[in-house]
C-alpha positions in Angstrom: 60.7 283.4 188.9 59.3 281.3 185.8 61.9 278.8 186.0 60.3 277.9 189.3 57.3 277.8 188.4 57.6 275.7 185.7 60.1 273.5 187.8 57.4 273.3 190.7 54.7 272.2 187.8 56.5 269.9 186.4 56.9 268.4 189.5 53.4 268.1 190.5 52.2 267.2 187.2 54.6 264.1 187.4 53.5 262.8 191.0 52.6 259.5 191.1 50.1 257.3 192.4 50.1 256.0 195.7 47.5 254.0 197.8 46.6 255.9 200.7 46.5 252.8 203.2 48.4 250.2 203.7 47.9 246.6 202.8 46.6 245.3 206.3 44.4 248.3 206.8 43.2 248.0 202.7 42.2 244.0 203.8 40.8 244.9 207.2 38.2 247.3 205.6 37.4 245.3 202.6 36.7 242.5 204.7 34.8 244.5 206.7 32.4 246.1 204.4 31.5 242.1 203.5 30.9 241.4 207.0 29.0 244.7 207.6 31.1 245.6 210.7 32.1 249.0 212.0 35.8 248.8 211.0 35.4 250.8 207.9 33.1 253.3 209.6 35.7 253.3 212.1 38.7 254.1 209.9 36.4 256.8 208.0 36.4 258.9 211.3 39.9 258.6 211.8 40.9 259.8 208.4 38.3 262.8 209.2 39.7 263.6 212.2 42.9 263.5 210.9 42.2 265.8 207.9 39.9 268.5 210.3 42.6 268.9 212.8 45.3 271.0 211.1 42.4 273.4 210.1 40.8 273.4 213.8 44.7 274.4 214.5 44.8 277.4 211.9 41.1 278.5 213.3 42.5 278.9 216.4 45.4 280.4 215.6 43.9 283.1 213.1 41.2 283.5 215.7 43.9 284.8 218.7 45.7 286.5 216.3 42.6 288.9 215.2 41.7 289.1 218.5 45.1 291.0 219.3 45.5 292.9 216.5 41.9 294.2 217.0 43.3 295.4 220.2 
């Protein structure tokens, strides 16, 4: 069990970097923010619906699964 743990921290102590978008996307919002224009706004809300809908999933989930068992 501790060789796996220290396996799985080496691991994620040695991730890497990484840009999160890609180059287009990177340029469209940069230009954007110059230019005032909803892009960056736009690509904001994305990455927020993005991130809220796996928990909306698990909320839902949990929330029929108490719902049974209280039964």
């Amino acid at each position: 069990m501790k060789k796996i743990l220290v396996i799985l921290f080496l691991i994620s102590a040695a991730a890497l970097t990484a840009d999160a978008q890609c180059p287009m996307c990177k340029a469209s919002v940069e230009s954007g923010m110059k230019e005032a224009n909803s892009k960056g706004r736009g690509l904001n809300d994305g990455i927020l619906y993005l991130l809220a809908t796996p928990y909306i999933a698990i909320a839902i989930i949990g929330g029929i699964w108490y719902n049974k068992r209280r039964k």
